[in-house]
C-alpha positions in Angstrom: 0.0 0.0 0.0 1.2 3.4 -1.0 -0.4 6.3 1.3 -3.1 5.1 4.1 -5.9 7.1 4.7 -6.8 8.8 8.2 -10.4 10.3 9.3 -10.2 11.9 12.6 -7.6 13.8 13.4 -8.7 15.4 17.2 -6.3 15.1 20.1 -5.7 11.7 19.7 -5.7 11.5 15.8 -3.3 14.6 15.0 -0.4 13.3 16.8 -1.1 9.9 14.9 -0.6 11.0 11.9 2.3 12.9 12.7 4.0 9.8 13.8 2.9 8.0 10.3 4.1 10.8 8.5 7.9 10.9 10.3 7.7 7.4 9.5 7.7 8.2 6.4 4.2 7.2 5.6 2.2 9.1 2.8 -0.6 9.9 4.5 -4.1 11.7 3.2 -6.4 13.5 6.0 -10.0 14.2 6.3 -11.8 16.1 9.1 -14.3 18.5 9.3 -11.6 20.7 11.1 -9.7 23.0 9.0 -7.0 24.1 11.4 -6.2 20.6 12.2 -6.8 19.5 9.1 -4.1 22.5 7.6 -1.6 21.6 10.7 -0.9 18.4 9.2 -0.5 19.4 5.8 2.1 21.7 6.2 3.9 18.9 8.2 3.5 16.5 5.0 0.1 15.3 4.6 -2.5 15.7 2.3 -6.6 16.4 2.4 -9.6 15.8 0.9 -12.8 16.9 1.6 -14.7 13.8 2.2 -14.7 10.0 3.6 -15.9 9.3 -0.4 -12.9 10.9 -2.0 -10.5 9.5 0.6 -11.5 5.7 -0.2 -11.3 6.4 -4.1 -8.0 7.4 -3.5 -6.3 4.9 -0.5 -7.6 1.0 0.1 -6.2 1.3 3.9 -8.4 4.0 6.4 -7.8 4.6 9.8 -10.1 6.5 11.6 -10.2 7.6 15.2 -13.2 9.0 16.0 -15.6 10.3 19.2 -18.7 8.1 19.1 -20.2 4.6 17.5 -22.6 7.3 15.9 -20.0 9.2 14.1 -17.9 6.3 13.1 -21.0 4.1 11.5 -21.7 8.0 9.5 -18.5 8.7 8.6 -18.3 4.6 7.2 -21.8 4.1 6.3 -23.3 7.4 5.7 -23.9 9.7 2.8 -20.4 10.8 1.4 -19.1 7.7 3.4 -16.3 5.6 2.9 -18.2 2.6 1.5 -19.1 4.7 -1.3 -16.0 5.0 -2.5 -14.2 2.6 -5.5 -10.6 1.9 -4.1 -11.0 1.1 -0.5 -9.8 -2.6 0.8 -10.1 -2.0 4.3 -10.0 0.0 8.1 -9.0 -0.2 11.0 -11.0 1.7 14.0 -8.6 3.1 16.2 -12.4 4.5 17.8 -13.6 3.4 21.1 -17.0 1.9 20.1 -17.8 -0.9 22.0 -18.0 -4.7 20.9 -21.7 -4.2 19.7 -21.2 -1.3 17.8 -18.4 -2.5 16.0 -20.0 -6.4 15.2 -22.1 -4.4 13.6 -19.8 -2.5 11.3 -17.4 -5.1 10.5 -20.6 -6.8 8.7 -21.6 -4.3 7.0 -18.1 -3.3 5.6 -17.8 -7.0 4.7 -20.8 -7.3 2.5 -19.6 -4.2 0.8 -15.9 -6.1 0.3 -14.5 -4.2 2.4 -12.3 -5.6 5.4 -12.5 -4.4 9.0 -9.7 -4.7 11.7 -11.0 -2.9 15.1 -7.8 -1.5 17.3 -8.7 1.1 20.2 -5.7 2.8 21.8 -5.2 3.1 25.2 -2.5 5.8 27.0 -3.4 9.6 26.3 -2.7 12.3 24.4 1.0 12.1 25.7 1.9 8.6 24.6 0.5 9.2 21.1 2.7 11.9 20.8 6.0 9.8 21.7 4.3 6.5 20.3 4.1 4.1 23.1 0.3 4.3 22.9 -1.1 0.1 24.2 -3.3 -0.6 21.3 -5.5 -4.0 21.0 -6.5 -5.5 17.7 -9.1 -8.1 16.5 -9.9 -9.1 13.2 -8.7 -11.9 10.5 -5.0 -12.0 11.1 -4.4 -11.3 7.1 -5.9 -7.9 7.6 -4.0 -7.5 10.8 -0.9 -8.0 9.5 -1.8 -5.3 6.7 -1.8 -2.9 9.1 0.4 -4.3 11.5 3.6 -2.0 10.3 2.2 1.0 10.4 -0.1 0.4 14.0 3.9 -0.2 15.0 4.7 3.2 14.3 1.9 4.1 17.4 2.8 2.1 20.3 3.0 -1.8 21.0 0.4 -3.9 19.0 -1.2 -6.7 21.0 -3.1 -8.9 18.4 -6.0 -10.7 20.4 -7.5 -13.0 17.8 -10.3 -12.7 15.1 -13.5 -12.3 16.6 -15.0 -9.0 15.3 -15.2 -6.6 18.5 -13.1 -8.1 21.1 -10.6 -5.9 21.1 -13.5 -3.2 21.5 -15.0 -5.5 24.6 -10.8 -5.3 26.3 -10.5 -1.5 25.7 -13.9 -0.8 27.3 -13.2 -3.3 30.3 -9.7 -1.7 30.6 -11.3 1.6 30.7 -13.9 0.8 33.3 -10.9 -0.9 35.4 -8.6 2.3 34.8 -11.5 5.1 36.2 -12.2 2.8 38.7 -8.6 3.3 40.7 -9.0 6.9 39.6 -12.7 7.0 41.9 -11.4 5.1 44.7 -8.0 7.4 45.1 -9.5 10.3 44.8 -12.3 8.9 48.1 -9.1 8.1 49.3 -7.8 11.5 49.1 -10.2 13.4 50.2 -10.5 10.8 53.2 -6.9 12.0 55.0 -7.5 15.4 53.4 -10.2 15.7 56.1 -8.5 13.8 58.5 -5.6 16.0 58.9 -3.3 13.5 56.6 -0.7 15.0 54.0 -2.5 13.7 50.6 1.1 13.4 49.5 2.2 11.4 51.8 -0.8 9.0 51.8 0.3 8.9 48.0 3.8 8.4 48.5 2.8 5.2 50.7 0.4 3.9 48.3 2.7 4.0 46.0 5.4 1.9 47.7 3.0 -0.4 48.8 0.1 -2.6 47.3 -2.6 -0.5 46.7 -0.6 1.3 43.7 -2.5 1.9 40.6 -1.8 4.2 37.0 -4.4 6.9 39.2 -2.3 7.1 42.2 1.4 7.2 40.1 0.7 9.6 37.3 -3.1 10.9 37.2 -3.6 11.6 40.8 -0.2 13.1 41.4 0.0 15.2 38.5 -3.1 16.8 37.6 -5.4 16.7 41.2 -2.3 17.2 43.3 -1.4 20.0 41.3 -4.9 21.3 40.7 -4.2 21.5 37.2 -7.1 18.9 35.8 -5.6 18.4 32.5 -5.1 15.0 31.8 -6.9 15.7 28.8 -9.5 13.2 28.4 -13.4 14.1 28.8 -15.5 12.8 31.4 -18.0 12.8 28.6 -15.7 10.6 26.6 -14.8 8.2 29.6 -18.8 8.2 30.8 -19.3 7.0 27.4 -17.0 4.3 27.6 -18.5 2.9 30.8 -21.9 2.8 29.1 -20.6 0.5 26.4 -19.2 -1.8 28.8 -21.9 -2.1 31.0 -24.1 -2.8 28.4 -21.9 -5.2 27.2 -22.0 -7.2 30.9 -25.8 -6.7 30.8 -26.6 -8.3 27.3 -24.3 -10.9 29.1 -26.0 -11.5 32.0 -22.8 -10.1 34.2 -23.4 -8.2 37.3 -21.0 -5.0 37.4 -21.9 -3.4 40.8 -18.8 -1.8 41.3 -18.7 -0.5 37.8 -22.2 0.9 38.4 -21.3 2.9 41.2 -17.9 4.5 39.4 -20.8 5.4 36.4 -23.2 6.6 38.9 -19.7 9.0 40.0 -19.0 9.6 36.8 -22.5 11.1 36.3 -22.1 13.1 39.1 -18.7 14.9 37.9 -20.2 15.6 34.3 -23.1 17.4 36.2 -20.7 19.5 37.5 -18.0 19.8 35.0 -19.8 19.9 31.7 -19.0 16.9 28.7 -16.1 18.8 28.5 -14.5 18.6 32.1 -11.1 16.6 32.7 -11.4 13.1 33.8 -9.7 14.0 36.8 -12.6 16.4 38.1 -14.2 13.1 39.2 -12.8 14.0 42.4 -14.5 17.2 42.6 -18.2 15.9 43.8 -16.2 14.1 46.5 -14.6 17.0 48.0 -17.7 19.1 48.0 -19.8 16.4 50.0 -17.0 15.8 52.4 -16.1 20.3 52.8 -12.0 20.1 51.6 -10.2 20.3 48.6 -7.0 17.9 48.3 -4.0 19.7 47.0 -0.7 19.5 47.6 1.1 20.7 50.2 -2.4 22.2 51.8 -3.7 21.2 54.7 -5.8 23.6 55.1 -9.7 22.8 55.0 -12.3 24.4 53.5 
């Protein structure tokens, strides 16, 4: 394949392609957004103005996209990708859910078109210096298509063929990962109010067993700091819970810890907007409980 096609190109998209194209990668862009769209052409890349024109031109298309909805119109939809006469295949670098993306897969197939689905996991940050985790299902053919140029992200973990498994990992992941966030940040605010150094409860946790990816880089540099700009959305991350709950309840699996981070979740968006950091999911906690956790402060609302 000569240039790859990439729909998408947000926070997590832009710095993407940037890596494809100091790879060395011929790369065409589409997004409704101009500047970013314009950003990565003067670094190398090209644009057209549709899904339809990019799969008459490329038959390889990424895409990494906000919602199931947006992904199905930007494939499926008027001006989509299946209309177009040279596309082969894609791989959904989306968050999507296993439902959502059964469902595409067999669509693009009866169109001949192949699907490989490969959410990332790791931020903003680690797509920028490519050591993003990304999971991949699919037929292993179509996997190792893309496989060299999903290496140019971060490290590839192929885990089989079944359409949406990979989807079904990244939202369980997800669920797991917000989960240590919401029970440090109880914790927090818990020897906040009880006259404890949140740092040092932190520094303990940390040497001992209750250690997590919240308490050694979320909770220590964005709520410690008060910065809140991790730079993923509670709207984003409350969608992500939705899809694997649903998942668990098609399946008949109880998730009552998982409901409870979602009913938090809920609770933090109410305050914070679609738009507010992850790491504000500390915020309702603090207000119930009268203190604000920051480093270096003991001092109580």
């Amino acid at each position: 394949m000569t240039g790859i096609g990439f729909i998408g190109v947000g926070r997590m998209g832009t710095p993407m392609v940037k890596r494809l194209l100091a790879a060395g990668h011929d790369v065409t862009v589409c997004d409704p957004n101009r500047a970013a769209v314009e950003t990565l052409v003067s670094a190398g890349a090209r644009s057209v103005a549709t899904p339809a024109e990019l799969a008459d031109l490329v038959e390889l298309v990424f895409f990494s996209l906000p919602t199931p909805e947006v992904v199905e119109v930007v494939a499926l939809g008027k001006d989509g990708l299946a209309e177009g006469r040279m596309l082969r295949m894609v791989v959904d670098l989306s968050t999507t859910g296993p439902k959502a993306s059964r469902r595409l897969a067999a669509e693009l197939a009866a169109r001949n078109i192949a699907m490989v689905d490969c959410p990332v996991s790791g931020g903003v940050a680690r797509a920028e210096n490519g050591t993003l985790a990304l999971m991949a299902s699919g037929r292993e053919e179509h996997f190792r298509a893309a496989e060299p140029f999903l290496e140019v992200l971060g490290k590839v973990n192929y885990v089989g063929g079944e359409p949406g498994h990979a989807q079904l990992i990244k939202v369980i992941n997800n669920l797991m990962s917000v989960t240590a966030l919401a029970i440090a940040s109880e914790g927090l605010v818990l020897a906040q109010k009880s006259g404890l150094d949140p740092e040092a409860l932190i520094r303990v946790v940390n040497a001992g067993t209750g250690r997590s990816n919240a308490s050694e880089d979320k909770v220590p540099k964005h709520i410690l700091t008060r910065s809140f700009d991790f730079g993923f959305a509670l709207g984003l991350s409350a969608k992500d819970i939705r899809l694997c709950l649903e998942e668990a309840e098609a399946l008949g699996v109880p998730m009552i810890v998982g409901n409870a981070v979602r009913q938090l979740l809920t609770i933090a968006r109410g305050l914070a907007g679609e738009n507010g950091d992850l790491t504000e999911i500390i915020k309702p906690v603090e207000q119930w409980a009268g203190v604000e956790v920051a480093a270096g402060s003991m001092a109580k609302k």
